[in-house]
C-alpha positions as CSV (number, residue, x, y, z in Angstrom):
1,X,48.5,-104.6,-65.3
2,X,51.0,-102.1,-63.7
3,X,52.0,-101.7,-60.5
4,X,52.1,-97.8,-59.8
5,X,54.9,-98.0,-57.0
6,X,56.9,-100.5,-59.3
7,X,56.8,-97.9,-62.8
8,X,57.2,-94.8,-60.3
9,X,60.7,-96.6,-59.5
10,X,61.5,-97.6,-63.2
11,X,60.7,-93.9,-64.1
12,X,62.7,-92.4,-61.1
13,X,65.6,-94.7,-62.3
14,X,65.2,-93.9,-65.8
15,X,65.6,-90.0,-64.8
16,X,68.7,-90.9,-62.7
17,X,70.1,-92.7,-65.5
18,X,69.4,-89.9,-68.4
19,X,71.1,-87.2,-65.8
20,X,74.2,-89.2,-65.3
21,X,74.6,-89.8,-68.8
22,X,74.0,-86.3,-69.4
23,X,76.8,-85.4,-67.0
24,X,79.3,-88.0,-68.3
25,X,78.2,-86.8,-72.4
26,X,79.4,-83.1,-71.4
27,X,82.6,-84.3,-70.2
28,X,83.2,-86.6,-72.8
29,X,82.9,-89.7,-71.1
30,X,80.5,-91.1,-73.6
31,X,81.3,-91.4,-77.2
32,X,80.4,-88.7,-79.3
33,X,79.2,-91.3,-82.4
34,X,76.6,-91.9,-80.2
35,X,75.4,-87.6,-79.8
36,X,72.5,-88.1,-82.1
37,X,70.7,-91.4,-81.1
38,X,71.6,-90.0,-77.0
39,X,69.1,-86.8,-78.2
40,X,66.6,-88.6,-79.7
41,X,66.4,-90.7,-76.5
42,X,66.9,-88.2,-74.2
43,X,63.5,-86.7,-75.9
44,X,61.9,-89.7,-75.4
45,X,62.5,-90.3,-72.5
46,X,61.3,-86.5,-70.8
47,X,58.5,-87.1,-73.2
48,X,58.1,-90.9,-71.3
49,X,58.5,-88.9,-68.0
50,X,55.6,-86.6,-68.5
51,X,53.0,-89.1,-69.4
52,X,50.2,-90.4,-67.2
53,X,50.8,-93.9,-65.5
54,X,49.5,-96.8,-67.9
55,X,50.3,-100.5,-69.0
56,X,52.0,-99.3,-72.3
57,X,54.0,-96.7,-70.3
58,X,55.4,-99.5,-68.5
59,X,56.5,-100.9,-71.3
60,X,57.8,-98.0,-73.2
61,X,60.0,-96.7,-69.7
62,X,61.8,-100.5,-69.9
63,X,62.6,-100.3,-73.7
64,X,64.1,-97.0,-73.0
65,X,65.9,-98.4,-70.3
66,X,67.1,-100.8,-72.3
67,X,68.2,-98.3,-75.4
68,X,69.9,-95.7,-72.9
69,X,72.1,-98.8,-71.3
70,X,73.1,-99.6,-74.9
71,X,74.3,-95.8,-76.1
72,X,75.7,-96.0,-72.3
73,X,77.1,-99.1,-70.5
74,X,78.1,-97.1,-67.5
């Protein structure tokens, strides 16, 4: 089971996260190889964003997480 204030602070990271990446992507701090697997998770990820708390959200926001630190060590 989930602990709502513990995904709200996953989520609120994972946002942070995507906008930095984001940032360092348009000034080509990232590499570009990476352009189309950064937009398919960026799309996840707002997709992750919008959804209602749950058990398998939890899950989803840290395997995003975990992809997004991969395409972007930073």
């Amino acid at each position: 089971m989930f602990v709502e204030s513990e995904l709200k602070s996953e989520m609120a990271s994972l946002g942070d996260r995507l906008g930095d990446t984001r940032v360092r992507y348009r000034k080509g701090q990232t590499p570009f190889a990476s352009a189309e697997k950064l937009i398919d998770v960026d799309r996840e990820i707002r997709g992750a964003l919008s959804r209602p708390l749950s058990d398998e959200l939890q899950l989803e926001v840290r395997s995003l997480s975990a992809r997004l630190r991969a395409l972007d060590p930073h």
